[in-house]
C-alpha positions as CSV (number, residue, x, y, z in Angstrom):
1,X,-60.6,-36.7,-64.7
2,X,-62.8,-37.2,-61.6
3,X,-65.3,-40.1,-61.9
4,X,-67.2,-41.2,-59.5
5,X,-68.9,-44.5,-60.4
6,X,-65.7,-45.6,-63.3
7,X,-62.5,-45.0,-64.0
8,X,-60.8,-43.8,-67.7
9,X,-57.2,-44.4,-68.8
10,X,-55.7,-44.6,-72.2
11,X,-52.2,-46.2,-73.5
12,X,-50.8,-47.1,-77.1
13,X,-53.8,-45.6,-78.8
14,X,-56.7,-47.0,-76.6
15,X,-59.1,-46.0,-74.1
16,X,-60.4,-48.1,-70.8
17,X,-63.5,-47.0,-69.6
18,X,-63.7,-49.6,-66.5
19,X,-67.1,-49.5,-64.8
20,X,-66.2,-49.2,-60.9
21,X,-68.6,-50.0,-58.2
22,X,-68.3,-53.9,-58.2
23,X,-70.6,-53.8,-54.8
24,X,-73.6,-53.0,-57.1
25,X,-72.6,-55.0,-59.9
26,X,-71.9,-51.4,-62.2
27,X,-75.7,-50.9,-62.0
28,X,-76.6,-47.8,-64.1
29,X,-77.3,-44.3,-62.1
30,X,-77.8,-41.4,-62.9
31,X,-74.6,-40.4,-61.7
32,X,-73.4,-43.2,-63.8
33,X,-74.5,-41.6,-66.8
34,X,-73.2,-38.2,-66.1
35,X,-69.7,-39.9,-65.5
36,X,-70.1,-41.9,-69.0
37,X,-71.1,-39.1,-71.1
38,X,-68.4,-37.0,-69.4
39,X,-65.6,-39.6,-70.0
40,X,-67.0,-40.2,-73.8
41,X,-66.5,-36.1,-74.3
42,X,-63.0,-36.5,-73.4
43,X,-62.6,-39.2,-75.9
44,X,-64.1,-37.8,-78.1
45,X,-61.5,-34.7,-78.3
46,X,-58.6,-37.2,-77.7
47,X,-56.9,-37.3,-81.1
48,X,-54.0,-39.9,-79.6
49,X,-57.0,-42.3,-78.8
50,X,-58.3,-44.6,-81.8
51,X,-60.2,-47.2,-80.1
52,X,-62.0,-47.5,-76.7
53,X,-62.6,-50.4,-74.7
54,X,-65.4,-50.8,-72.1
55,X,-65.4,-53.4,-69.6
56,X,-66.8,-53.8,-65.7
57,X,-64.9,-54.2,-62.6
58,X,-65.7,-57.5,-60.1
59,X,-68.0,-60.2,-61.9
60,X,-70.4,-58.1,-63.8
61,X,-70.0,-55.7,-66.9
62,X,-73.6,-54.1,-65.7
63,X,-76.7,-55.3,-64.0
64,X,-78.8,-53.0,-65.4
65,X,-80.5,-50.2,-63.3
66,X,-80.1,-49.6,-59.8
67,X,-82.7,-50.6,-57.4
68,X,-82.6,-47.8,-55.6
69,X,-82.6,-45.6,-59.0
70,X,-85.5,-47.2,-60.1
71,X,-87.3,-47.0,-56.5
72,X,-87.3,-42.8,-56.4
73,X,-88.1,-42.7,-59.9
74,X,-91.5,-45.2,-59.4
75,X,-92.3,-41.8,-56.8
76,X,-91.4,-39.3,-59.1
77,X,-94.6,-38.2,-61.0
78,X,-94.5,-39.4,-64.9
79,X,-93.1,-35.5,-66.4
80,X,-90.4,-35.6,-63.9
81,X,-89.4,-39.4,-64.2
82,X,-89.2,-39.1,-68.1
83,X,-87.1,-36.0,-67.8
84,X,-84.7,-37.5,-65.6
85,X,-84.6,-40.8,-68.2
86,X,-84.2,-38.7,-71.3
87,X,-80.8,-36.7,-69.5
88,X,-79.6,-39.9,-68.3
89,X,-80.0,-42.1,-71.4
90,X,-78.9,-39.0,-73.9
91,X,-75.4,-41.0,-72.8
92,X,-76.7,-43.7,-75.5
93,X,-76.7,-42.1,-78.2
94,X,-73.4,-40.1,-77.8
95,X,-71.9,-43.6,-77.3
96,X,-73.2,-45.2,-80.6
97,X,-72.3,-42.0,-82.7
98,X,-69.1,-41.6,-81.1
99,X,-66.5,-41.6,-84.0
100,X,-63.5,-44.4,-82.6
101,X,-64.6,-47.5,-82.7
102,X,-65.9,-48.9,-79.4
103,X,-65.3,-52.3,-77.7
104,X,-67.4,-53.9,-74.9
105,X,-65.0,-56.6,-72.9
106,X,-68.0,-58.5,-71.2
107,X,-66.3,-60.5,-68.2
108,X,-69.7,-61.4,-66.5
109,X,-73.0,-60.1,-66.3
110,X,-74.9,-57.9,-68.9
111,X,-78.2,-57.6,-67.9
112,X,-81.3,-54.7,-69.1
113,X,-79.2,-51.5,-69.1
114,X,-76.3,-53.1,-69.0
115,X,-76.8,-55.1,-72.3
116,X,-78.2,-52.1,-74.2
117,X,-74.8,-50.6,-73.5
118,X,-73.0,-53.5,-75.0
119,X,-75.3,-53.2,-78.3
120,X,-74.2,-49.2,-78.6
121,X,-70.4,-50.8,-78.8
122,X,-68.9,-51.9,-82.9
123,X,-67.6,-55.1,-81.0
124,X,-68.7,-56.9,-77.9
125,X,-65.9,-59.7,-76.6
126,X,-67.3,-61.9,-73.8
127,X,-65.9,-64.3,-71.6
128,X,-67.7,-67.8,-71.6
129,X,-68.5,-66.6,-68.1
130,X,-70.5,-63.8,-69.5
131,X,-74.4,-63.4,-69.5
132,X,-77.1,-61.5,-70.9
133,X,-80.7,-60.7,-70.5
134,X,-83.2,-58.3,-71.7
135,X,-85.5,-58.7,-68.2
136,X,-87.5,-55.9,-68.3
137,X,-90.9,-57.8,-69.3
138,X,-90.1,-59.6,-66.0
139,X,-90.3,-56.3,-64.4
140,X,-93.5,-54.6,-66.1
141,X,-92.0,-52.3,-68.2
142,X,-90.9,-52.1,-71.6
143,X,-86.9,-52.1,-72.7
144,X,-85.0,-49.1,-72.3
145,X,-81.4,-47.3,-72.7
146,X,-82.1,-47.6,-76.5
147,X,-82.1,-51.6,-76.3
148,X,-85.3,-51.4,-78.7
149,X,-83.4,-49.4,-81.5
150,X,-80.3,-51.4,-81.1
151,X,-81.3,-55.3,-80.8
152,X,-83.4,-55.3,-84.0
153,X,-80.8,-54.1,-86.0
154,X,-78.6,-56.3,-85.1
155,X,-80.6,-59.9,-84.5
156,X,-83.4,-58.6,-86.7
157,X,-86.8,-57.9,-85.5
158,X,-88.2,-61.7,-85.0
159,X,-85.5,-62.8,-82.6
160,X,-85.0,-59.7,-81.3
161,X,-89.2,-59.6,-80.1
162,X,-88.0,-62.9,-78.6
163,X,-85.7,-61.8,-76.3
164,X,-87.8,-59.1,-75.3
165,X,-90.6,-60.9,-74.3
166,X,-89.8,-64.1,-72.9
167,X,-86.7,-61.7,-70.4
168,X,-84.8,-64.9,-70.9
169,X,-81.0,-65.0,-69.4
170,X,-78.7,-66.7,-72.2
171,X,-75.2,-67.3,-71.9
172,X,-71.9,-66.2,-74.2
173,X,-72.2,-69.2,-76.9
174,X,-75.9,-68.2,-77.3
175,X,-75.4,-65.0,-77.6
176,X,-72.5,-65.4,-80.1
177,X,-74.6,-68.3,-82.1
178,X,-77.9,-65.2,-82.6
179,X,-74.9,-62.8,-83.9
180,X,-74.9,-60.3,-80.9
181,X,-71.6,-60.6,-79.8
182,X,-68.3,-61.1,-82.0
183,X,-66.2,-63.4,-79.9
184,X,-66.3,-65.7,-76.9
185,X,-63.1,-66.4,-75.3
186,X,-61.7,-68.0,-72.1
187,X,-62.3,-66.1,-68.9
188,X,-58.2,-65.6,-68.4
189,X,-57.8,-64.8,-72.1
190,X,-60.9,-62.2,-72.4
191,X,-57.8,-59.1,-72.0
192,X,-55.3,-60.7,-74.5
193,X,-58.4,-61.1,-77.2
194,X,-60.1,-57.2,-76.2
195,X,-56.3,-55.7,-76.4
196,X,-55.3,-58.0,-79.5
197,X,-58.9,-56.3,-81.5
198,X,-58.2,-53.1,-79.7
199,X,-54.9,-52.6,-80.9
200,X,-55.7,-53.2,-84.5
201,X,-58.4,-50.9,-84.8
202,X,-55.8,-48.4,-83.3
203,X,-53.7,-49.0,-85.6
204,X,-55.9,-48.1,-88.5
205,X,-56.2,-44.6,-90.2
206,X,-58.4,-42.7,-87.5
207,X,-60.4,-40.7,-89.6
208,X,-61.3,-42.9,-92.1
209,X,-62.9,-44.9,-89.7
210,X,-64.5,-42.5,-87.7
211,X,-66.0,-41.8,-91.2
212,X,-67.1,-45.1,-92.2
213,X,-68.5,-45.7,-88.6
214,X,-70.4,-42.2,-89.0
215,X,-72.0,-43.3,-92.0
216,X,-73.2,-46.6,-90.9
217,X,-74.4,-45.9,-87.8
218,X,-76.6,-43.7,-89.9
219,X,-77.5,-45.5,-93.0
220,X,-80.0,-47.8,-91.7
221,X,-82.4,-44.4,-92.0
222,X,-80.6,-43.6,-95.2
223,X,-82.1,-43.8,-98.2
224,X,-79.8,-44.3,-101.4
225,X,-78.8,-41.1,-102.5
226,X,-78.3,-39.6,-99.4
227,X,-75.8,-42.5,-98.5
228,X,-73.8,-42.0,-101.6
229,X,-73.9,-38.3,-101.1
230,X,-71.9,-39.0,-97.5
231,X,-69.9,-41.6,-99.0
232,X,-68.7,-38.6,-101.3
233,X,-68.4,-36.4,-98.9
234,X,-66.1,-38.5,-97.1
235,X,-64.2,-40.0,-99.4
236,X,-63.3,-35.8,-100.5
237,X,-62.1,-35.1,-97.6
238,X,-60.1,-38.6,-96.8
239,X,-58.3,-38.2,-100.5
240,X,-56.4,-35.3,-98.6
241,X,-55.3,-37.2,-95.4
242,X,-52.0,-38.3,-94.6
243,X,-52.8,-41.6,-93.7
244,X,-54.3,-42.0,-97.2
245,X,-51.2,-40.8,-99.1
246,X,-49.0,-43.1,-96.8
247,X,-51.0,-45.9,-97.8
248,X,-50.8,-45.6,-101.5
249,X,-47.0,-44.9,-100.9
250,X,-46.7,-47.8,-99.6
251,X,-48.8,-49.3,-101.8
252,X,-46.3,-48.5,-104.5
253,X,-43.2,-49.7,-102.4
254,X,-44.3,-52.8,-101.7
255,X,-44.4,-52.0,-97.8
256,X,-46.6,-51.9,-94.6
257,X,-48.3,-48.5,-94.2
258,X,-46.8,-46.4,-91.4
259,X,-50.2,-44.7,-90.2
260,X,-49.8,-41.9,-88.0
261,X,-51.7,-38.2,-89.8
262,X,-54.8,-38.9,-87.7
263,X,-55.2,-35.3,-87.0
264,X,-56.4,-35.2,-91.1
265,X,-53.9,-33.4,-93.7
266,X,-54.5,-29.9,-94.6
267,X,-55.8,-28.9,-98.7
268,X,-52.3,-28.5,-100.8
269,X,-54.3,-28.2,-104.2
């Protein structure tokens, strides 16, 4: 696949999205958006893939948008700049819905954009050299790239209102003590503790938790009986799976599960 601004390569079950212009720090463009949401619909169809790392090349995951980005958009009139922001952040969205699970390897800065794209992720894994920032009330403008669905969620809506407003930089530890990130590692172990998470969410039955992901990416704007009604819905169509009837096999022998059906198992009522 041709990419200009990252590269994509997948072994043993996972995806490496590597953002790749280390002279700009991975700023977001555009163009960087179009190459995201291109390699996420490859993923996407890749049924050998069960997990996909994300990480930055040089010393920053993403700084966020690109000054020159942001400078033709501030002369584009408001219906034209809002068009342009709506095609390039649709890429959000396919990222948080995507059904593998997702892991941000955060070796140095996360800043604006670049954070929100860590939140979309199920697991962010920093380096203690990593930082993050939600600037933009530095800048005059409010948060973007989704960060104001995400960071609520996930810090809750006091602490995340902090962030927001004071456009504080805070480091790894910090980040890991509000509950944004999931582990904070050594800089030269940051690829042994993404590769040791990635590979054991590779390992797991595929569509079960593309499922479960599905479902609670969603729930938040469930209500009850419509959560139940996809947890049903699921579990029907997971009953029928390989991977499920190698795990209560093995169950019964008294053995590791061999998973490997993640294409789904046909009906054979």
């Amino acid at each position: 696949m041709d990419l200009e601004t990252m590269n994509y390569e997948k072994a043993n079950g996972i995806g490496v999205i590597t953002f790749n212009r280390p002279d700009r720090m991975n700023a977001v463009t555009p163009q960087f958006c179009a190459d995201l949401m291109a390699a996420l619909d490859l993923v996407a169809r890749e049924d050998d893939v069960g997990c996909l790392i994300l990480t930055g090349a040089g010393r920053a995951f993403s700084a966020g948008g690109d000054m020159d980005t942001i400078a033709e958009l501030q002369d584009m009139a408001p219906p034209a700049s809002r068009k342009r922001l709506m095609r390039s952040t649709a890429v959000m969205a396919k990222l948080y819905t995507l059904e593998k699970i997702t892991i941000a390897k955060v070796n140095g800065a996360a800043v604006g954009g670049g954070a929100a794209l860590t939140l979309a992720c199920d697991f962010i894994v920093a380096s203690e050299s990593a930082r993050f920032g939600f600037v933009f009330s530095n800048l005059g403008i409010v948060p973007d790239m989704g960060s104001m669905y995400f960071l609520p969620r996930i810090v809750g809506l006091p602490l995340a209102k902090r962030l927001f407003y004071e456009g504080n930089i805070f480091s790894a530890r910090e980040a890991l003590e509000m509950g944004l990130v999931s582990d904070v590692v050594a800089p030269e172990k940051l690829d042994a503790a993404a590769d040791d998470l990635a590979g054991r969410m590779a390992a797991k039955p595929r569509a079960s938790l593309g499922m479960m992901k599905s479902i609670l990416q969603r729930g938040m704007e469930m209500d009850l009986e419509s959560l139940l009604l996809r947890e049903a819905e699921a579990q029907s169509l997971l009953w029928k799976t390989p991977d499920h009837k190698e795990a209560i096999q093995a169950f019964v022998e008294k053995r590791t599960p061999k998973f490997g059906g993640n294409k789904g198992g046909k009906d054979e009522t």
